[in-house]
C-alpha positions in Angstrom: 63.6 23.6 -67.3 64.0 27.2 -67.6 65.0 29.8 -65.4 61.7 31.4 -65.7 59.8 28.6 -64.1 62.4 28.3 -61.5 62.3 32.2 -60.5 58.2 31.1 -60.4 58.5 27.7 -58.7 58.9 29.3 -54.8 55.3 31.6 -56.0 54.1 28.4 -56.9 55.0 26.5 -53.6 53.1 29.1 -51.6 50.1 29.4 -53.1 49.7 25.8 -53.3 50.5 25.9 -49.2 48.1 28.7 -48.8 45.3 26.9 -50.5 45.9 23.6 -48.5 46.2 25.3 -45.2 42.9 26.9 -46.3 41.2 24.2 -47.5 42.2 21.8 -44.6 41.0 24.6 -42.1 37.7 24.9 -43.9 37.2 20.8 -43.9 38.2 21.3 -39.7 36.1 23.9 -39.6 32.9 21.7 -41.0 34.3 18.3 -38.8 34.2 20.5 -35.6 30.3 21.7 -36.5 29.0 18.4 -37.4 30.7 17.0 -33.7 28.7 20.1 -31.8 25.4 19.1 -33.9 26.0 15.0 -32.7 26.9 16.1 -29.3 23.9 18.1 -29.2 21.4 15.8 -30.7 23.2 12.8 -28.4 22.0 15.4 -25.4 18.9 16.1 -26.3 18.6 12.7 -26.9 19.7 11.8 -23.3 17.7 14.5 -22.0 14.4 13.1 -23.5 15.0 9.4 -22.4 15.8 10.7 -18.6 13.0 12.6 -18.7 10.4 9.6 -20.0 11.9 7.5 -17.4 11.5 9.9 -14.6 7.9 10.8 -15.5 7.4 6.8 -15.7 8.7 6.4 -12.7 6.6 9.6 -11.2 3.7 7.9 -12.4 4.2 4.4 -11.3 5.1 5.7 -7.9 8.4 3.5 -7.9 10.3 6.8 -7.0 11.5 7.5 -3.9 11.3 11.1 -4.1 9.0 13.1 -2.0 5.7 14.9 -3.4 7.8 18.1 -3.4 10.7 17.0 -5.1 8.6 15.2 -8.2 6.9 18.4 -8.3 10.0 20.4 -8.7 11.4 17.3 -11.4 8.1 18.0 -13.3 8.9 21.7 -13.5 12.1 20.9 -14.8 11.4 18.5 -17.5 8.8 20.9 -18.3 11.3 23.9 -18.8 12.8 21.8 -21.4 10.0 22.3 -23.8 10.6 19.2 -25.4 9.3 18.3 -28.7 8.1 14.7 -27.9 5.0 13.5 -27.8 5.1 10.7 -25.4 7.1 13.1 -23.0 4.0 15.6 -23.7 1.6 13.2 -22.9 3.4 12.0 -19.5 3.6 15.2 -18.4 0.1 15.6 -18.4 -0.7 12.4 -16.7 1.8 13.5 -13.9 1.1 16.6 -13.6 -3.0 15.3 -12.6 -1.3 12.9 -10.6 0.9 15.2 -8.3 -2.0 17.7 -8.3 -4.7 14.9 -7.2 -1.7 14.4 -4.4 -1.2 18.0 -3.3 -4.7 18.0 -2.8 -5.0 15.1 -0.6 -2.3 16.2 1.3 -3.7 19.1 2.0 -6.8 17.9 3.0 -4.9 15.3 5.7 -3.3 18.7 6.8 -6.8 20.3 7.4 -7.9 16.9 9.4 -4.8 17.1 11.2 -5.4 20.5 12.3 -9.1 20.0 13.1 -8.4 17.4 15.4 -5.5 18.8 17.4 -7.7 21.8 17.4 -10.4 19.7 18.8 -8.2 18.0 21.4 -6.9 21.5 22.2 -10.5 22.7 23.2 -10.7 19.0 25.1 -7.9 19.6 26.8 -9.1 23.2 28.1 -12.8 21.8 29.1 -11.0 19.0 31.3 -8.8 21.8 32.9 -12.6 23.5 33.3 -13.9 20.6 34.4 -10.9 19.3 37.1 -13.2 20.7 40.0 -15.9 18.3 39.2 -13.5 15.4 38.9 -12.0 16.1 41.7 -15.1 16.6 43.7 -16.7 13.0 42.5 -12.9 11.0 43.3 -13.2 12.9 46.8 -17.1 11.2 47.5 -15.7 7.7 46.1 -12.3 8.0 48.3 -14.4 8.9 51.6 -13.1 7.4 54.9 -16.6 6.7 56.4 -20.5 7.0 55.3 -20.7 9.6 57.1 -18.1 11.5 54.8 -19.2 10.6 52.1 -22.8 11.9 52.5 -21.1 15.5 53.5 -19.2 15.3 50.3 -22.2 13.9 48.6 -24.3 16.7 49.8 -22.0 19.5 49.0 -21.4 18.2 45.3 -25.0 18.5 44.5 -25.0 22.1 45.3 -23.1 22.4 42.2 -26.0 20.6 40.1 -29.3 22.6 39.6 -32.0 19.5 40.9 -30.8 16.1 42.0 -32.6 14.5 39.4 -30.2 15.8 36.6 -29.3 13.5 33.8 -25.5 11.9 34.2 -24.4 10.4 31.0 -21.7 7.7 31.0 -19.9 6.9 27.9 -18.4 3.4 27.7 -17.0 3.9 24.4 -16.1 6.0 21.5 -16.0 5.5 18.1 -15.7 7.4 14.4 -16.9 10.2 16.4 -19.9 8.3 17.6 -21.0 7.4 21.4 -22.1 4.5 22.8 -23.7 5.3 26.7 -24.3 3.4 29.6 -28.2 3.2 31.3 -28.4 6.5 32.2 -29.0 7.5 35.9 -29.5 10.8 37.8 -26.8 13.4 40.3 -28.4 12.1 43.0 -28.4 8.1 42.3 -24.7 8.3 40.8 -22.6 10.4 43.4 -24.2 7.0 45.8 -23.3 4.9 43.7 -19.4 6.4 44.3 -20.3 6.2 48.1 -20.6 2.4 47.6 -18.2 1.5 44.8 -15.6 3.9 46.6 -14.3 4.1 43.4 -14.2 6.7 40.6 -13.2 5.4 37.5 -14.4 8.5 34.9 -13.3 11.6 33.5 -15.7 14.5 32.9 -16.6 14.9 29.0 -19.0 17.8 29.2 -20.7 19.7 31.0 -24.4 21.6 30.4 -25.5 24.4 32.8 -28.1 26.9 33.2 -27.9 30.5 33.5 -27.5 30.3 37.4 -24.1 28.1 36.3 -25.7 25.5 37.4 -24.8 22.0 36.5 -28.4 20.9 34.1 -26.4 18.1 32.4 -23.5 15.5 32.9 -21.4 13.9 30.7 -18.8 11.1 32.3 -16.6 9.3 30.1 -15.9 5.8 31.5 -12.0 5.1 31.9 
């Protein structure tokens, strides 16, 4: 062997150390991309199945979630912008679904609020109306006959002829009435005298200009 070589041999030893360090760092360097490109796809992948079975579920109405929280899980998936076209086509079917729900919801909320307005403005007539209760319990819880025709006499001041209609109401239904034969001031307020019982709550109430009771609504406990 000659000296030459040996003087080059170290030379040699380096760049054969160099190229391996570069070549194994290039071959790392391709290993570590193609793990971020599985890892990727493997999450995408994951994504895309978690989002077919929510949507599924959404649209079986197996989930337990509330109609706000699958509307918030909708917008999600949807932010994902994924390229599937089963996921696509879920999302539509969902999205008709939770919009068919919002609306129903919101038209239970506006019954809802009709009828507690309605009991509201119920509630305020039968404050209106306590006088007139009052005075028909005091006729029906009269002592004597003799009382009673005081109190029956001073409780048809308040109606504008004795022959005004009384309407009784023995039941209620779907917004619908169902009345009772209907008698006059005069003929019920003796009819308390004798049953010395009053067993009704004022509904409405019609009157004239004069604020005179012209009609009379009873609703039969």
């Amino acid at each position: 062997m000659s000296k030459k070589f040996l003087t080059r041999f170290p030379q040699f030893l380096l760049v054969v150390f160099v190229v391996s360090i570069t070549m194994g760092g290039l071959s790392s360097c391709k290993s570590n991309k193609k793990l971020a490109r599985d890892k990727a796809a493997a999450a995408y992948a994951a994504k895309v199945q978690q989002a077919k079975t929510d949507l599924t579920a959404m649209l079986n109405g197996t989930t337990q979630w509330t109609l706000d929280e699958q509307l918030k899980r909708l917008d999600v998936i949807k932010s994902y912008n994924i390229d599937d076209q089963e996921v696509k086509d879920l999302i539509v079917k969902v999205e008709n679904k939770l919009d068919a729900a919002k609306a129903e919801t919101a038209r239970k909320a506006e019954e809802k609020r009709l009828r507690e307005a309605e009991a509201a403005k119920k509630q305020a007539e039968q404050a209106r109306f306590a006088n007139i209760d009052r005075n028909l319990e005091n006729i029906a819880r009269s002592n004597s006959y003799d009382e009673a025709n005081q109190k029956i006499a001073a409780a048809l001041r308040l109606f504008a002829t004795p022959d005004v209609p009384v309407l009784i109401i023995i039941s209620q239904a779907e917004g619908f009435n169902d009345y009772d034969r209907p008698t006059t001031a005069s003929k019920f307020l003796n009819y308390l005298k004798d049953q010395k019982a009053y067993r009704y709550r004022v509904e409405s109430v019609k009157k004239d200009e004069n604020g005179k009771i012209t009609e009379l609504e009873l609703l039969k406990k």
